[in-house]
N, C-alpha and C positions, 0 to 999 in steps of 0.2 A: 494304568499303573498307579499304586501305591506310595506314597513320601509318608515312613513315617519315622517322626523327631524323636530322641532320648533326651533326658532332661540330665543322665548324667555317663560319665564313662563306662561306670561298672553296669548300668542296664543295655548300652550298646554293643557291649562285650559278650554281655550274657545271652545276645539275640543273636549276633551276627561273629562274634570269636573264635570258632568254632570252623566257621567257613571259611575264614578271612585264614586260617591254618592252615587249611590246605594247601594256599603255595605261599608258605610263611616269609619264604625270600622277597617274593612281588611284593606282598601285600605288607611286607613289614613296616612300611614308613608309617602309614596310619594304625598298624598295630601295635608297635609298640610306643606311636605318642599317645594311643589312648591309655596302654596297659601304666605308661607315666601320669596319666592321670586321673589315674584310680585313687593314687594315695595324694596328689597336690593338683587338686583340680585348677586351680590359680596361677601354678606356675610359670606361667609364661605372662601374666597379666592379670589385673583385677578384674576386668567382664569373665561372665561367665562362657564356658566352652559351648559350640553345639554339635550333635552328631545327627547323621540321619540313613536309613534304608534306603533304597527305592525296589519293592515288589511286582513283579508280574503273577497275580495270582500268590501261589508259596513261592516263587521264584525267585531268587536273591539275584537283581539285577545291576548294584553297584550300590555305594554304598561314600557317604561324605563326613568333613567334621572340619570345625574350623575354631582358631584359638587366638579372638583378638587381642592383638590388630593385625595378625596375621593374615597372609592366603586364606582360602579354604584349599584343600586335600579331597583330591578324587581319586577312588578306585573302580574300574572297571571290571564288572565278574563275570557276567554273561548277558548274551542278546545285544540289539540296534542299538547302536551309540548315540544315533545322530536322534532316537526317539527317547531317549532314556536322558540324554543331556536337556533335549525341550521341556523334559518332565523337572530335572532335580532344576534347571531354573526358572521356573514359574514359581516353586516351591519355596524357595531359595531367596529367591528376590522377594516376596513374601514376608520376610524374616528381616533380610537384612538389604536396606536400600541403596547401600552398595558395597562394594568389596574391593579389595588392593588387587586383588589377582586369584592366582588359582597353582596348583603344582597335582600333575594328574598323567593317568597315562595317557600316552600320546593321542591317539583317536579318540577320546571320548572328552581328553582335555584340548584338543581344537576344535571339536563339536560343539562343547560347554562355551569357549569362550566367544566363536560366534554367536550363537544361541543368546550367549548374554547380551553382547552387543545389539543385535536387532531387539530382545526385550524391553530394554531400556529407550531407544530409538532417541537416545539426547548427546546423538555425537561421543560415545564413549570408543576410546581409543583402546586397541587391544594388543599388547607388543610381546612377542615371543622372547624373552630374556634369553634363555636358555634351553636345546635340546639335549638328554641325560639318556643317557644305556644304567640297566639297573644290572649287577653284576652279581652271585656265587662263590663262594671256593668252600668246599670241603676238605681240600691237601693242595700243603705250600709244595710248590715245584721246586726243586734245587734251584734257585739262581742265585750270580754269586753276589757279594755283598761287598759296601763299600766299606773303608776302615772305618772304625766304629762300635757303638752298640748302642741296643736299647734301654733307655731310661725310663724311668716313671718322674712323671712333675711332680710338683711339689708348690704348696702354697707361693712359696717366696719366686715363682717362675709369674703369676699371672699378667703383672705387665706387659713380657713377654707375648704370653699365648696370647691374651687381649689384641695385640698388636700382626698377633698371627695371624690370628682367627677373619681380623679384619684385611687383611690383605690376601687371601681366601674368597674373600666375599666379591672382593674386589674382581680379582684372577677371575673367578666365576661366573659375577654378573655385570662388574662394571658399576656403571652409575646407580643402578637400579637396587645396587645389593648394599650400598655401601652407606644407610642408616641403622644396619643392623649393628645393635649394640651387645652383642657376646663378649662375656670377659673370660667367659672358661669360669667362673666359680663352679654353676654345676657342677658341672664333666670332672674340675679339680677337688670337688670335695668327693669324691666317687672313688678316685681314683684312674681315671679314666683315660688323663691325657699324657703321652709319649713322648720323648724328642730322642729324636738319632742322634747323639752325643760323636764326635769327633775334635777332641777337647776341647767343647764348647756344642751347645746344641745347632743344628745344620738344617733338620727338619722335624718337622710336629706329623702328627696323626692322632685321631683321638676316636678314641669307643665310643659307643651310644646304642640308645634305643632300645636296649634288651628285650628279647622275645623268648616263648621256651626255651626254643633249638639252637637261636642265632642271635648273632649281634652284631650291629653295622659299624664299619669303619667312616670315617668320614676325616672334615680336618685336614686333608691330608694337604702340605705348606711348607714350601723349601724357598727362601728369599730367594731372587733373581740370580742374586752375584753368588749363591752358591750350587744354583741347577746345572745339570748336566754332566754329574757326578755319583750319582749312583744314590745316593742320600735316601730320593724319595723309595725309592724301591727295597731298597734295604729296610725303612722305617715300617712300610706297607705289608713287607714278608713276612719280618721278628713279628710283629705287631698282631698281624692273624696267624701267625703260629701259635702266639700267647693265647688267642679268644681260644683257639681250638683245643691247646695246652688244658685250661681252665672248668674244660667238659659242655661247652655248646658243640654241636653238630657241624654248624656252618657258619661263614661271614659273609654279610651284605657289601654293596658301597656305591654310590653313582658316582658318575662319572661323568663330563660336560663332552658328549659328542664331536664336538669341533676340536678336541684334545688330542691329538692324533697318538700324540706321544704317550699319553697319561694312558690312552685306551689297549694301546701297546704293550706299554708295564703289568698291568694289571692282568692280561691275557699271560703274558711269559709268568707272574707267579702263580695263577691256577685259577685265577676267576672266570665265571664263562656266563654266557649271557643270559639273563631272565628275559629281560623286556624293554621297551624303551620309555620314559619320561618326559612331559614336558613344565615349562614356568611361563605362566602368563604375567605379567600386571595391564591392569585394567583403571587407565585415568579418562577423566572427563575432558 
């Protein structure tokens, strides 16, 4: 098998873009943060980004990129996982002598993170944060809607989403998740981020990632003392009505597997399943 590295977004795109299209919903997470850093390669951090292949022959066998200090990001395309994980972490490890984790699909991201584990063989600990369903929708379902409407934020909310976003992370991941420091400028200077207004905002949701066809929901954030109210479902509907409204094809969104409720919702407004997800980190 083949590892071979790009030195920047736009030649990884120009190799493997094309492929990575075909099922643009799966493959969106790492499509459109590369297709993000086409134009700010930095954005996420001063180190530079890295991407990589892995070939069997012409065979596009799955395909990495990582944006420190972040994870690294695996996609699975075809062929042995458990031969093709031994591959990209030799490769891998190579490059980079260690890594926070990993966010990949399911079998080839519990392949990878063992894999790494015995590569290393210095006691590195490998913890499952979170199990993710990768979700669809092409048309919102009728479901009804809690009182309310949708908003667009606005500079003078970011406190707010800062404090959302973090409590998100939290819901999500727990300990693991909660030094991520999002304030929403991004996502606010874009345009991007929502709140279900019931005079006063009740729940967030926020776009991202754009790809040709589709664009992922994510964000999605209703404090405790106002869940169970219809808020998030209503935010999540209007919300991919609007991507669809706007002239993309389709919306993304994951979703934390052990969510029973969340998995729920998302099924009654029209998502329906790609694939499943998982998050490693990886301590010594």
């Amino acid at each position: 098998m083949n590892i071979q590295f790009f030195p920047s977004a736009n030649e990884f795109l120009s190799k493997v873009g094309s492929r990575l299209a075909r099922n643009e919903a799966r493959w969106g997470l790492i499509l459109g943060l590369a297709k993000s850093l086409v134009a700010d390669p930095h954005r996420f951090g001063p180190a530079d980004p890295w991407f990589c292949a892995a070939y069997d022959g012409d065979t596009l066998r799955a395909v990495a990129m990582r944006t420190p200090p972040y994870k690294v990001l695996l996609a699975h395309i075809s062929g042995d996982t458990a031969s093709i994980a031994d591959e990209l972490v030799v490769a891998i490890s190579k490059k980079e002598r260690a890594i926070p984790g990993l966010t990949a699909d399911k079998d080839l991201g519990e392949k990878f993170s063992a894999a790494w584990s015995r590569e290393k063989n210095v006691g590195i600990k490998t913890d499952l944060i979170v199990s993710q369903r990768i979700y669809k929708l092409t048309k919102v379902n009728n479901v009804p809607l809690s009182p309310g409407h949708l908003h667009l934020a606005s500079e003078a909310d970011r406190l707010l989403v800062k404090n959302w976003m973090h409590g998100f992370h939290v819901d999500t991941g727990g300990e693991a998740r909660k030094t991520r420091e999002d304030d929403g400028s991004y996502q606010l200077s874009r345009g991007w981020v929502y709140f279900w207004i019931d005079e006063r905002p009740v729940s967030m949701a926020i776009k991202n990632r754009p790809t040709e066809h589709g664009m992922a929901v994510g964000y999605v954030y209703t404090p405790p003392e106002l869940r169970g109210r219809g808020y998030a479902t209503s935010c999540v509907a209007e919300l991919s009505r609007e991507i669809l409204r706007s002239g993309y094809k389709f919306c993304t969104l994951y979703t934390n597997l052990a969510d029973v409720t969340a998995n729920s919702i998302y099924k009654k407004i029209g998502y329906k399943l790609v694939g499943d997800s998982v998050e490693f980190t990886f301590t010594d």
